[in-house]
C-alpha positions as CSV (number, residue, x, y, z in Angstrom):
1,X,21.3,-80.9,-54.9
2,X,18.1,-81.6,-57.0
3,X,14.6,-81.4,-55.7
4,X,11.5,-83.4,-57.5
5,X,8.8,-82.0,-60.1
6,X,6.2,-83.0,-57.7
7,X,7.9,-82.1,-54.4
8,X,8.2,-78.5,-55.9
9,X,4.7,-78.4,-57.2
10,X,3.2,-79.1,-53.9
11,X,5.4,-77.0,-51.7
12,X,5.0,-74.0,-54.2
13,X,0.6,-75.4,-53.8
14,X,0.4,-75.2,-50.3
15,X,3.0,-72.4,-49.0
16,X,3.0,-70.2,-51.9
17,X,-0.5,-70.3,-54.0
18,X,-2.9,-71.3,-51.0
19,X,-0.8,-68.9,-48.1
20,X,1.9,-66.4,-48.9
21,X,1.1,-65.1,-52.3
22,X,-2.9,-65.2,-51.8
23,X,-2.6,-63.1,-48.9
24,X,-0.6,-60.3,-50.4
25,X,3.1,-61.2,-50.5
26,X,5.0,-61.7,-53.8
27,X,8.1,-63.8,-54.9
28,X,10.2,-64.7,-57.6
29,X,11.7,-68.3,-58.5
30,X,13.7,-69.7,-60.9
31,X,13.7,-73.0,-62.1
32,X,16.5,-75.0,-63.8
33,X,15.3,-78.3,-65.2
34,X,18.8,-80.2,-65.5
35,X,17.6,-83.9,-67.3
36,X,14.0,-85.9,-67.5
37,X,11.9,-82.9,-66.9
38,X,8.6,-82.3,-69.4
39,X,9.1,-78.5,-69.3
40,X,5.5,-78.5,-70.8
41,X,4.0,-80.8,-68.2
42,X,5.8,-78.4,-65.5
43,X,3.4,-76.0,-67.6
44,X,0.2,-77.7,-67.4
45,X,0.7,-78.3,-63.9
46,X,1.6,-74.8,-62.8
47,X,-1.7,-73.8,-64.5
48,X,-3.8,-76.0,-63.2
49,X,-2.5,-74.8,-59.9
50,X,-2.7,-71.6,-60.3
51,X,-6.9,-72.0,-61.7
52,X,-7.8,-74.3,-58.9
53,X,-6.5,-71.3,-56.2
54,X,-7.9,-68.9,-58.6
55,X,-5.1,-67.0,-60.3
56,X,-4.5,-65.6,-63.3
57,X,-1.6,-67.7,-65.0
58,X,0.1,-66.4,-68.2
59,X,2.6,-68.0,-69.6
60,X,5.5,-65.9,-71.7
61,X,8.2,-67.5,-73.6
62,X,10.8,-65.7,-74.5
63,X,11.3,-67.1,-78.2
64,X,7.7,-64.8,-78.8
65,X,8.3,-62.5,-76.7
66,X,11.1,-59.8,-76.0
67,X,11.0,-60.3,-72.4
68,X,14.0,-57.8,-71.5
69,X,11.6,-55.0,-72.8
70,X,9.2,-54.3,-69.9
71,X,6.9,-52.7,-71.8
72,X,6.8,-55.5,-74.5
73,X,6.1,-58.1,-71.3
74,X,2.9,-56.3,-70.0
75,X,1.6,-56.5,-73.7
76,X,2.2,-59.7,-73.9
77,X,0.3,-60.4,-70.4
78,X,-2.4,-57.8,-71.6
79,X,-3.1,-59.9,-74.3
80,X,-3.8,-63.1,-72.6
81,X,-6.6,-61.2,-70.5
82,X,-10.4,-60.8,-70.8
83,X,-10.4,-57.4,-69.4
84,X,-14.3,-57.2,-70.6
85,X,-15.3,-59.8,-67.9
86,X,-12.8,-58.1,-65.2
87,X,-14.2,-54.9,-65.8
88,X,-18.4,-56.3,-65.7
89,X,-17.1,-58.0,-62.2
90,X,-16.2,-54.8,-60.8
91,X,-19.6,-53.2,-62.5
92,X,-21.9,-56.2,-61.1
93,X,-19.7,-56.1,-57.3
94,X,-20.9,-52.0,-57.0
95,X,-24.0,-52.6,-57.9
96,X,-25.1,-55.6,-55.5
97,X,-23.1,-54.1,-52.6
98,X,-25.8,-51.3,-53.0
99,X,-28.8,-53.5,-53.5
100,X,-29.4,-52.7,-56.9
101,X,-31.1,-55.1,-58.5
102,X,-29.9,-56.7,-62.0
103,X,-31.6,-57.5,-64.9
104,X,-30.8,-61.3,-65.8
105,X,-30.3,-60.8,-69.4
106,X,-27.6,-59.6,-70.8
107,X,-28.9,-57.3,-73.1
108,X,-30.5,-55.7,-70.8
109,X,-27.5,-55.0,-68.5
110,X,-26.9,-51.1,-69.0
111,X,-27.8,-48.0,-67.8
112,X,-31.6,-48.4,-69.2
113,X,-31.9,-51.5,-67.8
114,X,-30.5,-51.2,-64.7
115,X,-32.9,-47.9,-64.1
116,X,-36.0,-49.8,-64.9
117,X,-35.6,-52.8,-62.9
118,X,-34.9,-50.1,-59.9
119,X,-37.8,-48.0,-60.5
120,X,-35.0,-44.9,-61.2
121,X,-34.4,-42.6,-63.4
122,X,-31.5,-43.0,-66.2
123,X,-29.6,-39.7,-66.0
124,X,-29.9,-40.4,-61.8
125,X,-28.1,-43.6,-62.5
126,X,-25.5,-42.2,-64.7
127,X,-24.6,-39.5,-62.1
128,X,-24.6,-42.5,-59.5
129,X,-22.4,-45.0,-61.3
130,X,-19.7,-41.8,-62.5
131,X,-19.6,-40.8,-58.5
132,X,-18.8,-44.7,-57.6
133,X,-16.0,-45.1,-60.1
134,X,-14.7,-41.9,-59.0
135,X,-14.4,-43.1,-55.2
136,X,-13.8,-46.8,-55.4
137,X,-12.0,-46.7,-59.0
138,X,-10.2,-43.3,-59.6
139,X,-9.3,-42.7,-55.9
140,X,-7.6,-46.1,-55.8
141,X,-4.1,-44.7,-55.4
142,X,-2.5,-48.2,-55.5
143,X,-2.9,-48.0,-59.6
144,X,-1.3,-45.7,-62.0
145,X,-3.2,-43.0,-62.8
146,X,-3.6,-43.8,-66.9
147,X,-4.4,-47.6,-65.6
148,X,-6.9,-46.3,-63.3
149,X,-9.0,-44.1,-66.7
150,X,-8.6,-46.9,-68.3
151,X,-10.4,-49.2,-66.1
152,X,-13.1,-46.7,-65.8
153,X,-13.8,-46.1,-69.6
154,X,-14.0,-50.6,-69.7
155,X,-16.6,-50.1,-66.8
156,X,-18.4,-47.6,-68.3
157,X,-18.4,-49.6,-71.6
158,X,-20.2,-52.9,-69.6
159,X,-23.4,-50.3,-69.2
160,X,-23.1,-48.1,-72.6
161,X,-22.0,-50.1,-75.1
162,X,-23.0,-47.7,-78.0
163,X,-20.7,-45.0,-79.7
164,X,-18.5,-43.3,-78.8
165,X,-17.6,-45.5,-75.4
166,X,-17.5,-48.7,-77.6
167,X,-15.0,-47.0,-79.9
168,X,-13.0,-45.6,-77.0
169,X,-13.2,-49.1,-75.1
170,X,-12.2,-50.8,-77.9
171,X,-8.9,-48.5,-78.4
172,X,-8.2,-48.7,-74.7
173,X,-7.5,-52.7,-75.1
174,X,-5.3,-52.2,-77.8
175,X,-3.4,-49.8,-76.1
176,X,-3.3,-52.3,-73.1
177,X,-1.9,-54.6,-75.7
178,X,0.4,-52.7,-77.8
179,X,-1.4,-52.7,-81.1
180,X,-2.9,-48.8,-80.9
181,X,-1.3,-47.0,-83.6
182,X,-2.6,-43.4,-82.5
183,X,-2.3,-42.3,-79.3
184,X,-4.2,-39.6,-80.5
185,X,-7.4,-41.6,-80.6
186,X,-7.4,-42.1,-76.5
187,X,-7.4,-38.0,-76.6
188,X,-11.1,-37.9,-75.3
189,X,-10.3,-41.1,-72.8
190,X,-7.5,-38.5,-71.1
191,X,-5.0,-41.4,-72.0
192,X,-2.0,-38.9,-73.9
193,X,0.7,-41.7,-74.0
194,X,1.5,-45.3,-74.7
195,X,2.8,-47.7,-72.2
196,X,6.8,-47.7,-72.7
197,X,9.3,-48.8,-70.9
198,X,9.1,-45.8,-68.0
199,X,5.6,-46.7,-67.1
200,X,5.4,-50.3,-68.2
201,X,6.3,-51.4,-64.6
202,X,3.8,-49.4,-62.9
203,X,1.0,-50.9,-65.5
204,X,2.0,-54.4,-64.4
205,X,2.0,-53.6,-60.8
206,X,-1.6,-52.1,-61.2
207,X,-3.0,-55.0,-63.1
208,X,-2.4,-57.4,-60.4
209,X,-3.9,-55.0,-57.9
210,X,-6.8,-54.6,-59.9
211,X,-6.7,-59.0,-60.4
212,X,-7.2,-58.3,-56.4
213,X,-9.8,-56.3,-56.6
214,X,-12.2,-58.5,-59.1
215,X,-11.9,-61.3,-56.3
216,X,-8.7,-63.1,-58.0
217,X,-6.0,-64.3,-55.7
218,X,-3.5,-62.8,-58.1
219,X,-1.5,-63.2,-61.0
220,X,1.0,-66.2,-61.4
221,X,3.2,-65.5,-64.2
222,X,5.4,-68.0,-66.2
223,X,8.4,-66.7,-68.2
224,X,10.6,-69.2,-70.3
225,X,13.9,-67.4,-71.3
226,X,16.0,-70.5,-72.6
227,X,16.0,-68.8,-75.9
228,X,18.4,-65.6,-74.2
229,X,20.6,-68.5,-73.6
230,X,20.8,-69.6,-77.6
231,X,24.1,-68.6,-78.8
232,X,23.5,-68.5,-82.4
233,X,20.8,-67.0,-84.4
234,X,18.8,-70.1,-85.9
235,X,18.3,-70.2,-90.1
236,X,14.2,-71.3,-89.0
237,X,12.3,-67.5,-88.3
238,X,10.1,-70.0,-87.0
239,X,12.7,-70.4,-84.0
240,X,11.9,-66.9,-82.5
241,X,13.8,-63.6,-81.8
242,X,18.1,-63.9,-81.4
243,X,19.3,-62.0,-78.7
244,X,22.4,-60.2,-78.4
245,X,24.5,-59.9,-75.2
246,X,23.2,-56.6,-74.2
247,X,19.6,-57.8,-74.2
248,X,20.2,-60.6,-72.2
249,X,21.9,-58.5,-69.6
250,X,18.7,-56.4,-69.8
251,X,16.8,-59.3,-69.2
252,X,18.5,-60.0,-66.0
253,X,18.3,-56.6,-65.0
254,X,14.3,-56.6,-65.3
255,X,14.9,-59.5,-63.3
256,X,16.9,-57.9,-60.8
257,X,14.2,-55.2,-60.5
258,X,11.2,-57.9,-59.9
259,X,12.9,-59.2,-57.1
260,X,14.0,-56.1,-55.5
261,X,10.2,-54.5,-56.5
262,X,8.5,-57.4,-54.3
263,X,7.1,-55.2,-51.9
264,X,5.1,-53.3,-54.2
265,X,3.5,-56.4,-55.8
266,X,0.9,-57.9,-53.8
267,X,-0.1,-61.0,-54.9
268,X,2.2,-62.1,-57.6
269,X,4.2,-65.2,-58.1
270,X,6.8,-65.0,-60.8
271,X,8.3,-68.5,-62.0
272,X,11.8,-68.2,-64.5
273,X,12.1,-71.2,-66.4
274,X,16.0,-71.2,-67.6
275,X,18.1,-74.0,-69.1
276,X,20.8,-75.8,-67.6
277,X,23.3,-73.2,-69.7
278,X,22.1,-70.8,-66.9
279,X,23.8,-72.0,-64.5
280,X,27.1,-73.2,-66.6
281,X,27.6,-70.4,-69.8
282,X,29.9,-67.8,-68.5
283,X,28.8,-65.6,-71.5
284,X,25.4,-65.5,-71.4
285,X,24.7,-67.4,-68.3
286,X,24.0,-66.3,-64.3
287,X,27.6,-65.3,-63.9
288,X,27.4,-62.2,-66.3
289,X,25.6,-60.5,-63.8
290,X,26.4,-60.1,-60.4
291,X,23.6,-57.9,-58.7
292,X,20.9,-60.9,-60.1
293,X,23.3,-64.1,-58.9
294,X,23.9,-62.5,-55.5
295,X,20.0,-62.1,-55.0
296,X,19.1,-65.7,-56.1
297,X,22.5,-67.8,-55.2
298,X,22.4,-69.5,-52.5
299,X,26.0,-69.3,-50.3
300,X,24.7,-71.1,-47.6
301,X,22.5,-74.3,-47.9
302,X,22.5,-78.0,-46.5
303,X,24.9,-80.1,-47.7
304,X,22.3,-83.7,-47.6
305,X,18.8,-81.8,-48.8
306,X,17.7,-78.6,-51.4
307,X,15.7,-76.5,-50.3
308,X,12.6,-76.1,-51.9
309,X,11.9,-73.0,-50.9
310,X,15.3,-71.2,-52.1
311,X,14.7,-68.8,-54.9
312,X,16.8,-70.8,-57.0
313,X,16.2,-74.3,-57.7
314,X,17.4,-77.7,-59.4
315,X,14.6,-79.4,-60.9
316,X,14.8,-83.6,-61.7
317,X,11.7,-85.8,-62.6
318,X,9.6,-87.6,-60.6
319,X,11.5,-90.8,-61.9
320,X,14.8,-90.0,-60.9
């Protein structure tokens, strides 16, 4: 029971992108590609859907990415991210729902600048813009709380570029990405720990919520995680990680969670690109792990048509 490239594509368009997901639901599918199928047209396509219904599409692959590691994941999604232009959205959105004017070049936009135009006083401003990230930013209970200071020391960075909130602003993207060394330096941010694998889940869950928030219909994410299915660890380093049978059954467990954690993410569409040994390896495959196969098999179904809407699907080319 195989359903068509394009078929898929343009139920997933019109049901999922342009309805279910835009307006706050969340889902989970996985894909099996069994013969003919261009796994990296299947890409393009995905991403130009997800751009022209304006989501945010990042595409993981496993073979770069430990994927079973939570923590590692949002990293990896942190990194493909302009969080300077999300965080001047939110900036420009308080300031025009005010009617504040803004100056139209960009070195003028900041604190300065902004007063002038407005015939105001700096310090006024400042006091202004702290109260407004403190009751639409700070009291936004739908984000962690470390996700939420970070957001405001970006925002505060789009108007006061100069030391030490550059510095500060600048550490808080690598910490969104991994790549801090000291937490030590986010002391003065009130950020005291990095993301791990026990808040790694809430991060994720707070940056599509904050997607929502800069006028995004939400994050489509893309995993690839044919290379947990790789048996043997490859002689080319240029091949990617090798992953032992406990990862993978970590993998499938963070798997398990995003399916069972639906509810808390609105506006997220999470497509699992496997191989054909997903469905067939008993070692490494779908039948390791019961509490994911019973959420995704499906026990009842037509016998004449797939459906296209199951969480687990057969995937053909258009050709076939």
């Amino acid at each position: 029971m195989y359903i068509k490239q394009k078929e898929w594509m343009d139920i997933i368009q019109r049901e999922y992108l342009q309805g279910f997901i835009k307006h706050g639901g969340a889902a989970v599918k996985f894909i099996v590609p069994i013969e003919n199928v261009d796994q990296d047209q299947f890409t393009t396509q995905l991403h130009k859907a997800s751009e022209d219904e304006n989501y945010l599409f990042a595409n993981i692959n496993g073979a770069k990415t430990k994927i079973h590691m939570i923590d590692k994941l949002f990293n990896a999604i942190a990194g493909k991210i302009d969080w300077d232009e999300l965080s001047r959205s939110f900036v420009i959105e308080m300031f025009t729902k005010r009617g504040y004017k803004l100056p139209s070049q960009q070195e003028d936009f900041d604190f300065k600048g902004i007063a002038e135009i407005n015939n105001q006083e700096e310090m006024l401003l400042r006091r202004e813009v702290h109260s407004w990230l403190r009751d639409n930013l700070f009291r936004d209970f739908e984000m962690s709380q470390e996700f939420r200071i970070a957001m405001i020391r970006l925002c505060l960075n789009q108007l006061d570029a100069a030391e030490p909130s550059g510095f500060l602003s600048n550490a808080v993207k690598e910490w969104l990405c991994g790549e801090l060394r000291e937490i030590s330096t986010l002391k003065e941010a009130l950020i005291f720990q990095k993301i791990a694998r026990h808040n790694a889940r809430h991060m994720l869950f707070s940056l599509i919520h904050w997607l929502r928030i800069n006028r995004k219909s939400g994050l489509i994410l893309l995993l690839d995680i044919s290379r947990y299915l790789v048996p043997k660890k490859s002689q080319n380093p240029d091949d990617g990680f090798f992953y032992s049978m406990p990862a993978v059954l970590d993998l499938y467990e963070v798997l398990r969670q995003f399916i069972d954690g639906t509810d808390e993410m609105a506006g997220c569409l999470i497509v699992v690109l496997a191989p054909k040994d997903f469905l067939n390896d008993d070692k490494r495959g779908l039948n390791r792990y019961d509490a994911l196969k019973l959420r995704i098999w499906d026990e009842v179904r037509d016998r004449q048509r797939p459906n296209p809407l199951a969480s687990l699907v057969r995937m053909v080319n258009d050709d076939n």
